[in-house]
N, CA and C atoms as a LAMMPS dump frame, in Angstrom:
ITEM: TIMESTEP
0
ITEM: NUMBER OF ATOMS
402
ITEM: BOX BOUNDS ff ff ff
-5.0000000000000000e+02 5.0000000000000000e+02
-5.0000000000000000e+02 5.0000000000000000e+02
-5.0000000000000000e+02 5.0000000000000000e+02
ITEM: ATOMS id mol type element x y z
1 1 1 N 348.994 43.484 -174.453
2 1 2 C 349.613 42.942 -175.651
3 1 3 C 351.077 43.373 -175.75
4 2 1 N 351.479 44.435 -175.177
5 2 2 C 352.523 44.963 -175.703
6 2 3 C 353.717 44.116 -174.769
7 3 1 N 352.412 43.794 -173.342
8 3 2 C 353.661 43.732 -172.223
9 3 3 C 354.219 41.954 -172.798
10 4 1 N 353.595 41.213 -173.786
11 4 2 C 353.478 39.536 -174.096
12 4 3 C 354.895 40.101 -174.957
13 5 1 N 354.543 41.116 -176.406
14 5 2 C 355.673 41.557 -176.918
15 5 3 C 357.117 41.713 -176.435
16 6 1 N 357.383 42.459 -175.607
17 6 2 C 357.884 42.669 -174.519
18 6 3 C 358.605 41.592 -173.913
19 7 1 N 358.094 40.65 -173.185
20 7 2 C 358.546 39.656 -172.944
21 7 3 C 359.534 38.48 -173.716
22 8 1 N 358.386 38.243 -174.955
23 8 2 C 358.966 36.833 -175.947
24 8 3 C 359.886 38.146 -176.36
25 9 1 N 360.126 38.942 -176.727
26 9 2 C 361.663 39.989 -177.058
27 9 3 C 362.472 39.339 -175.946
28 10 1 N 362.539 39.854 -174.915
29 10 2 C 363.61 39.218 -173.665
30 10 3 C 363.849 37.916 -173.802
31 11 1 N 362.763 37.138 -173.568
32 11 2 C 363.207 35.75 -173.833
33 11 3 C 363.888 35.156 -174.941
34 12 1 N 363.781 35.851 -176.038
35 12 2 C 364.711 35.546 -177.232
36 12 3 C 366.296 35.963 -177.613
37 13 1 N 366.146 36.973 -176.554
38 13 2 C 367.31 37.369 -176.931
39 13 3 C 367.963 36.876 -175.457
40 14 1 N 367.941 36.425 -174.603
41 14 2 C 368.745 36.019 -173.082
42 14 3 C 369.821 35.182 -173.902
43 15 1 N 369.214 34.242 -174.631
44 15 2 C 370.247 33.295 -175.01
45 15 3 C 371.317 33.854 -175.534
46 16 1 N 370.996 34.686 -176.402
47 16 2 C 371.989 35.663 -177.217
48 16 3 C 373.15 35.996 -176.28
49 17 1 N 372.515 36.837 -174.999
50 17 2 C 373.707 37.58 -174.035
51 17 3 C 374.262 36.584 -173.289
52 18 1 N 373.648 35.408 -173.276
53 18 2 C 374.23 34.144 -171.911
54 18 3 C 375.617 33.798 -172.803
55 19 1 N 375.549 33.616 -174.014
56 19 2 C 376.378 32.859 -174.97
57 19 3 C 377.585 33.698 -175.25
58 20 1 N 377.343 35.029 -175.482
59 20 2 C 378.092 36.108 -176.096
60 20 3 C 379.079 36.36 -174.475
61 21 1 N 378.636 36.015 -173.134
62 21 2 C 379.378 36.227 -172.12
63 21 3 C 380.622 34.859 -171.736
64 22 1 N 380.354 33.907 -172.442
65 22 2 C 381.267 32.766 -172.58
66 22 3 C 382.327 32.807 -173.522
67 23 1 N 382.147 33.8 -174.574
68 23 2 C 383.424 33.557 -175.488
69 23 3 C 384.368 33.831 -174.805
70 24 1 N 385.562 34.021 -175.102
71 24 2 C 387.288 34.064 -174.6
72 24 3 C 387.81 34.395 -175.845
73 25 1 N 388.247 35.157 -175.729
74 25 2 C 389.598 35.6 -177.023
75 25 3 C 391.353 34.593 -176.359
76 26 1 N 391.723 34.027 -177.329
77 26 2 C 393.068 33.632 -177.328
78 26 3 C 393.61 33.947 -178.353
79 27 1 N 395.197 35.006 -178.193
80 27 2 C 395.32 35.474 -179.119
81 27 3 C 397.569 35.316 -178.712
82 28 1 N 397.904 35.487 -179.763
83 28 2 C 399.421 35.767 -179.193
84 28 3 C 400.523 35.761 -180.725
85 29 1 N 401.438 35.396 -180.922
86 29 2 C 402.571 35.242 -181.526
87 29 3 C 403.241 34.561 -182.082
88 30 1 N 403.292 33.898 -183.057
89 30 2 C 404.057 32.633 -183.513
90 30 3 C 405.867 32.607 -183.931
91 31 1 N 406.675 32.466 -183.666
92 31 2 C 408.25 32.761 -183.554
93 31 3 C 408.847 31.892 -184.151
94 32 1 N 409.762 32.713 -184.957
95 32 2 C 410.964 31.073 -185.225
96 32 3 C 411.713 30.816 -184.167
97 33 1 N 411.953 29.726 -183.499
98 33 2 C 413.084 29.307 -182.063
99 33 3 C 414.29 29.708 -182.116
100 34 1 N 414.437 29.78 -183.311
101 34 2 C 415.921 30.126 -183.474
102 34 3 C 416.024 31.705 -183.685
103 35 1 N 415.297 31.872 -184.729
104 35 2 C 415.986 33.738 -185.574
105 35 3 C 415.11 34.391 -184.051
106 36 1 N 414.228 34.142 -183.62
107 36 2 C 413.07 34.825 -182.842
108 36 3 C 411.849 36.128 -183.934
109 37 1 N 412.132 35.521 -185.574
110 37 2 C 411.354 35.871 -186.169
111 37 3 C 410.137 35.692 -186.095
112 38 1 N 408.897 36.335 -186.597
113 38 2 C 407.558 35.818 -186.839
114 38 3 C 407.613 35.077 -188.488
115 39 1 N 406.761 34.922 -187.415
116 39 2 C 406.319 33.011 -188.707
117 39 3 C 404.977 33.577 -189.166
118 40 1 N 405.211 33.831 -190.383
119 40 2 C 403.104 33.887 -190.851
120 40 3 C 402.9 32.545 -191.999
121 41 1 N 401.548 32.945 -191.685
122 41 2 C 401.083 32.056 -192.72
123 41 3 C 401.214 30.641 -191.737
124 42 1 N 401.328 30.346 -190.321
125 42 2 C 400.905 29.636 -189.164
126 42 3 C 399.653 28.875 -189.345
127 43 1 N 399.251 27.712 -189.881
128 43 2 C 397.762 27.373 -189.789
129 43 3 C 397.698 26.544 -188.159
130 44 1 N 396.416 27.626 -187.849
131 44 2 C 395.777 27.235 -186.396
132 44 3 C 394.732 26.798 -186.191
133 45 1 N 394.975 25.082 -185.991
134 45 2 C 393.521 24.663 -185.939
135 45 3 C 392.997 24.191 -184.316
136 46 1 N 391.567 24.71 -184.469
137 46 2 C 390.752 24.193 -183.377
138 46 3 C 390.166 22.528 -183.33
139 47 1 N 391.293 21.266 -183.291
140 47 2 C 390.778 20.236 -183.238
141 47 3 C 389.302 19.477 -183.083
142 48 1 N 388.692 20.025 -181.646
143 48 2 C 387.53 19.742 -181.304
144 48 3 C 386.327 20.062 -182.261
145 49 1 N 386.708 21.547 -182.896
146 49 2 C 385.217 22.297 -183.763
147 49 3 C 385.706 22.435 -184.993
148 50 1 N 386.755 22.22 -185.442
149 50 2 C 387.567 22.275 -186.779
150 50 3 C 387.069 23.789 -187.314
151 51 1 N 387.726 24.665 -186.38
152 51 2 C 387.955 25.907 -186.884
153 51 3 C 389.166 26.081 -186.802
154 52 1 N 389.31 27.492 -187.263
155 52 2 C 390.957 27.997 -187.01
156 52 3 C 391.527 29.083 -187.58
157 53 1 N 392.213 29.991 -187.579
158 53 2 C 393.01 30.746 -188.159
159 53 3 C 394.328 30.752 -188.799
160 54 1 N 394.717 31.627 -189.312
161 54 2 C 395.847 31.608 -189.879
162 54 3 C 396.986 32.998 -189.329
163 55 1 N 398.585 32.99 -189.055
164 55 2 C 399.034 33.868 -188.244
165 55 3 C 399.18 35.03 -189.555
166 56 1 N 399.339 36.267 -189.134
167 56 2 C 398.984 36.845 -190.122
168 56 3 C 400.967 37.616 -190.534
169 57 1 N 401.447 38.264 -191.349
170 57 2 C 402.647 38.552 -191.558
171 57 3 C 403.461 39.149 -190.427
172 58 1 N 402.737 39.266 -189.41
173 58 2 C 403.411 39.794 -188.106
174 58 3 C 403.69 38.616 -187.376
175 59 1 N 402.934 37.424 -187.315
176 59 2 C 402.96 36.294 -186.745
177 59 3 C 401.984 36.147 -185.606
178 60 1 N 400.725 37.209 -185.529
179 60 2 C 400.027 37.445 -184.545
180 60 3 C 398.235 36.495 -185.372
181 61 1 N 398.247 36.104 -184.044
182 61 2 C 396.679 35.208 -184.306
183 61 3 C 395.551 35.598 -183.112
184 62 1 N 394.49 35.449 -183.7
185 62 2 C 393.555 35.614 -182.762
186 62 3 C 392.098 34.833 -183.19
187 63 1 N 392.256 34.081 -181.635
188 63 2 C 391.015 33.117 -181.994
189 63 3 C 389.69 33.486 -181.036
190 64 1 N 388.285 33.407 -181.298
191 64 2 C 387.253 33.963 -180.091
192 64 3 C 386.885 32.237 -180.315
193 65 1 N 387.036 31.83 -179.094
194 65 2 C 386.388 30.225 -178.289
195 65 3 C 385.669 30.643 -177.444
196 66 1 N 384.493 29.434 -177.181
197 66 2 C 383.649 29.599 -175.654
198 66 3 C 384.648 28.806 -174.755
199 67 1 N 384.279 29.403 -173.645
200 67 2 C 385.278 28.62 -172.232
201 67 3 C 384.577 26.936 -172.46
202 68 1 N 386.11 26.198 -172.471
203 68 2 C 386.452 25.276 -172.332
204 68 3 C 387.77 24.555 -172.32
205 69 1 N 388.166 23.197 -172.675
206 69 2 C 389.329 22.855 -173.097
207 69 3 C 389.274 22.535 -174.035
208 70 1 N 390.515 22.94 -174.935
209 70 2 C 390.752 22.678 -176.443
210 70 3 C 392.158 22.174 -176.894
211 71 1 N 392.248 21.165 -178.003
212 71 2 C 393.601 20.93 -178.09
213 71 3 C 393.814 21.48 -179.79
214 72 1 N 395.005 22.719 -179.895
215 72 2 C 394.878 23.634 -181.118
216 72 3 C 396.024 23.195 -181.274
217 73 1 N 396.77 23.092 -182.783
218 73 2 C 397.562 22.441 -183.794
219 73 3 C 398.097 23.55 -184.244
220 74 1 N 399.787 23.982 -184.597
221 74 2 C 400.18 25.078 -185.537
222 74 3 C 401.034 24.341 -186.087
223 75 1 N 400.797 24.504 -187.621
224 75 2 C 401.506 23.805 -188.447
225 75 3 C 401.921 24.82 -189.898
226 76 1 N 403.033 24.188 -189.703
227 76 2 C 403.469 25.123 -191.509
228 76 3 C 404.599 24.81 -191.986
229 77 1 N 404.513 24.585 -193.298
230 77 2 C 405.573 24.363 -193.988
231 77 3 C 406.852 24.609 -193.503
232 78 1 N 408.034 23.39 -193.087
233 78 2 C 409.314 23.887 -192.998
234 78 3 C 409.995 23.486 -191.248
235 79 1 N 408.756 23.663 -190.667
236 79 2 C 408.351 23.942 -189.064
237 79 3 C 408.021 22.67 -188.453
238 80 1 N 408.298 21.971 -187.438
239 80 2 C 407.906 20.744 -186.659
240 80 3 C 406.107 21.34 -185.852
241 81 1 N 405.259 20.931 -186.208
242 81 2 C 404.202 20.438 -185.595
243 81 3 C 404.354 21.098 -183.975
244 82 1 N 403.449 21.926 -183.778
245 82 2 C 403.541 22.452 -182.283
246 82 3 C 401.829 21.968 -181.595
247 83 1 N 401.296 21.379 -180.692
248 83 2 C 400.241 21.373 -180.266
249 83 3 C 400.11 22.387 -179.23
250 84 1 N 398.868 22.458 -178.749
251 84 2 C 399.094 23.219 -177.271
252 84 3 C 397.433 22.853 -177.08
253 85 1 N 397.557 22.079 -175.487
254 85 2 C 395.938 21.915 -174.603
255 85 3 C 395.967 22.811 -174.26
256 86 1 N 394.75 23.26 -173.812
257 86 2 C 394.742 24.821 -172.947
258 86 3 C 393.131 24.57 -172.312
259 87 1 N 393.025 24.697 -170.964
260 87 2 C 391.858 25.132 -170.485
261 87 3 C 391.417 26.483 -170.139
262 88 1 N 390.562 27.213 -171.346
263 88 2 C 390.333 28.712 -171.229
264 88 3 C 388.919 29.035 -170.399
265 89 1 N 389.29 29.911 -169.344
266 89 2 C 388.012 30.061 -168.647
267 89 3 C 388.061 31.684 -168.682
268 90 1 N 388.838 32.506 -169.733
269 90 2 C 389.01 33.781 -169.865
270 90 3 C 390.218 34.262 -170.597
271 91 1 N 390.226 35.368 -171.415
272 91 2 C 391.354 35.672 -172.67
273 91 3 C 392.555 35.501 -171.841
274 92 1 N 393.721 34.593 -172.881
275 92 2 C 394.465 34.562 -172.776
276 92 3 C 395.803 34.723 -173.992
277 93 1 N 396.499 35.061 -173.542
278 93 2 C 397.331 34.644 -174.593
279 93 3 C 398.542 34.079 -174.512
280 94 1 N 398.858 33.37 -175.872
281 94 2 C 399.999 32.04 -176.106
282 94 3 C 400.758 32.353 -177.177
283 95 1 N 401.988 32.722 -176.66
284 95 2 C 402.93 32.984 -177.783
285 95 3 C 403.894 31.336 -178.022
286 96 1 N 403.729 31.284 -179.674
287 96 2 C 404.428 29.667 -179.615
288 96 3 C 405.9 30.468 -180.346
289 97 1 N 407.036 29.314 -180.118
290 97 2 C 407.822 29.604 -180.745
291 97 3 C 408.63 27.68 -181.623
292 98 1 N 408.316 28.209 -182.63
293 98 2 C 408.051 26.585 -183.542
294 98 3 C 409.61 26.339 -183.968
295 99 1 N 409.713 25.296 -184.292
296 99 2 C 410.705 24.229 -184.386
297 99 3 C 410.94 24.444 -185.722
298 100 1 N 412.146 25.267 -186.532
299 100 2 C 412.452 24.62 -187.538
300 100 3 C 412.787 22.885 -188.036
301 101 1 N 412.11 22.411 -189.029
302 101 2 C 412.619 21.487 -189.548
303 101 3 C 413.995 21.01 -189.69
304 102 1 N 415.149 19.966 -189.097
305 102 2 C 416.472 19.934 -190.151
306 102 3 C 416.414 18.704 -191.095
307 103 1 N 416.616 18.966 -191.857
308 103 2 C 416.668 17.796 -192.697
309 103 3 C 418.067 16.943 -192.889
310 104 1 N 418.066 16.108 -192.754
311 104 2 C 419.971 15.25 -192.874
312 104 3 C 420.188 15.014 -193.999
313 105 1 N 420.99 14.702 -194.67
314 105 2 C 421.239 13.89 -194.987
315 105 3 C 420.932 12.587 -195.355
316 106 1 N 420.845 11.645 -194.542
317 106 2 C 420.125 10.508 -194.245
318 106 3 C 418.623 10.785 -194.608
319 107 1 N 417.765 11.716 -194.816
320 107 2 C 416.589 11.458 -195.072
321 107 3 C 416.701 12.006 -196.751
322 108 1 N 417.878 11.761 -197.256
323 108 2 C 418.017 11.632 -198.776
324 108 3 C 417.59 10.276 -199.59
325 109 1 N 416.679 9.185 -199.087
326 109 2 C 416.711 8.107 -199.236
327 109 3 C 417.362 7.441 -200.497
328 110 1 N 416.682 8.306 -201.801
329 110 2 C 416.652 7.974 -202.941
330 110 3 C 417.712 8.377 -203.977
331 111 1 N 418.404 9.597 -203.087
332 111 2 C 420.018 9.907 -203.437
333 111 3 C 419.387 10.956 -204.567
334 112 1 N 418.496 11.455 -204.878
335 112 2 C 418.104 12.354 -205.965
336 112 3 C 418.069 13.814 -205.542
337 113 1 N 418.594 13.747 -204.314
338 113 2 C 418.419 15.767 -203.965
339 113 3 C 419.5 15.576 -202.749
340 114 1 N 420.093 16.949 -202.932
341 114 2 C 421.189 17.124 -202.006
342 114 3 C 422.335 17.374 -202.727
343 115 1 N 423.492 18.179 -201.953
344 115 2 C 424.347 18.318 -202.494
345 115 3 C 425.216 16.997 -202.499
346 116 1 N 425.159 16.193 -202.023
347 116 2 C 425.796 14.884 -201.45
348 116 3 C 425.47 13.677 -202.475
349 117 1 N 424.429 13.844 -203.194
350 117 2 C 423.473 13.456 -203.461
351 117 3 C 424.392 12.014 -204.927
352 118 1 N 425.577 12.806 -205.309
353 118 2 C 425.871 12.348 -206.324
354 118 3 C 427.196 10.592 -205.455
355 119 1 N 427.43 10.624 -204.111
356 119 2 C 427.909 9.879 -203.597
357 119 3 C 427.245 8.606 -203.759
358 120 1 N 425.898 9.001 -203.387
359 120 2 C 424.811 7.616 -203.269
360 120 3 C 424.17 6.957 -204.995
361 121 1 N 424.858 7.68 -205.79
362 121 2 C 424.058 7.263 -207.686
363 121 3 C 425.215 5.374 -208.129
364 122 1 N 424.09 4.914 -208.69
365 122 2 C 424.908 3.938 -209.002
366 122 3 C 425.379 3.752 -210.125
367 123 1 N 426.749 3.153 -210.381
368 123 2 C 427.806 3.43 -211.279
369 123 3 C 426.955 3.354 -212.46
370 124 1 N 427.299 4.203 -213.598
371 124 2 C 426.681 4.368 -214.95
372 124 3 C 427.568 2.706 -215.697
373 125 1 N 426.686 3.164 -216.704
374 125 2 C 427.322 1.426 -217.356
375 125 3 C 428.614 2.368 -217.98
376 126 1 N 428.949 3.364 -218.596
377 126 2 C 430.202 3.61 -219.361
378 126 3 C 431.244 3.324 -218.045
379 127 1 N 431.035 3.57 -217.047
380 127 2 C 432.008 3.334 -215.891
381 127 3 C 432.191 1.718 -216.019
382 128 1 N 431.271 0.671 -215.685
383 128 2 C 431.013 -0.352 -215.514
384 128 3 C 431.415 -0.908 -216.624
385 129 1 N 431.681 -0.782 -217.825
386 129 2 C 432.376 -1.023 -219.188
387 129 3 C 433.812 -1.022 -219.38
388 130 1 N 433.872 0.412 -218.723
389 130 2 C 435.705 1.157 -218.725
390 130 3 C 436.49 0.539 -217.515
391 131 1 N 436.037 -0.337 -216.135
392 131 2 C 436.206 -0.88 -214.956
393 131 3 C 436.702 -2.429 -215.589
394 132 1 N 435.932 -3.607 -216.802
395 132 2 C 435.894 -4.338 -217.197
396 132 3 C 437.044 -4.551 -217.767
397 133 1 N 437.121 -3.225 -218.913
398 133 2 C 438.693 -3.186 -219.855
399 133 3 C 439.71 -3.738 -219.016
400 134 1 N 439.702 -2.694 -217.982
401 134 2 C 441.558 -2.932 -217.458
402 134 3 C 441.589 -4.256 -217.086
């Protein structure tokens, strides 16, 4: 009896150790391109399983995946969109260094923000009144 015990124990738990020997840690750094600051607050998503982390005030992340390929997303306020594929068959790590945003000008459409902003307003009627006089 003990040796049946014994057994269905092993057999229940194999799966456990087969699975636990596939994870991969990917872990690394998120940067501004320019200052070569860390960026926190990085959201890191795992596309395929919709998990993910977040970089923490150092700019350091760490994700545990099973070996495969994955295509992971870092996104954050301010920052251009960074992807990265990666085929992990063992820990690695990926330091990104993200794209500040610039904003122009030109994407002032509506003329309501910017310092510029007062070039693009259309003439008030007291203007359009006082233009008439002369």
């Amino acid at each position: 009896m003990r040796h049946i015990i014994y057994i269905i124990t092993i057999l229940i738990l194999i799966p456990f150790g087969v699975s636990a020997q596939n994870l991969v840690m990917l872990s690394g750094v998120v940067k501004d391109s320019i200052s070569n600051e860390p960026v926190k607050g990085v959201n890191i998503v795992v596309e395929s399983n919709n998990t993910g982390t977040i970089s923490d005030n150092h700019g350091e992340y760490i994700l545990y995946l099973t070996e495969g390929e994955y295509k992971i997303t870092f996104s954050v306020k301010g920052y251009e969109e960074h992807i990265l594929t990666a085929e992990l068959k063992s820990n690695a790590e990926y330091f990104v260094e993200m794209q500040p945003k610039i904003k122009s000008l030109s994407d002032d459409t509506d003329g309501s923000r910017g310092f510029f902003s007062f070039l693009n307003r259309k003439p008030e009627r007291n203007q359009m009144i006082a233009e008439k006089a002369k």
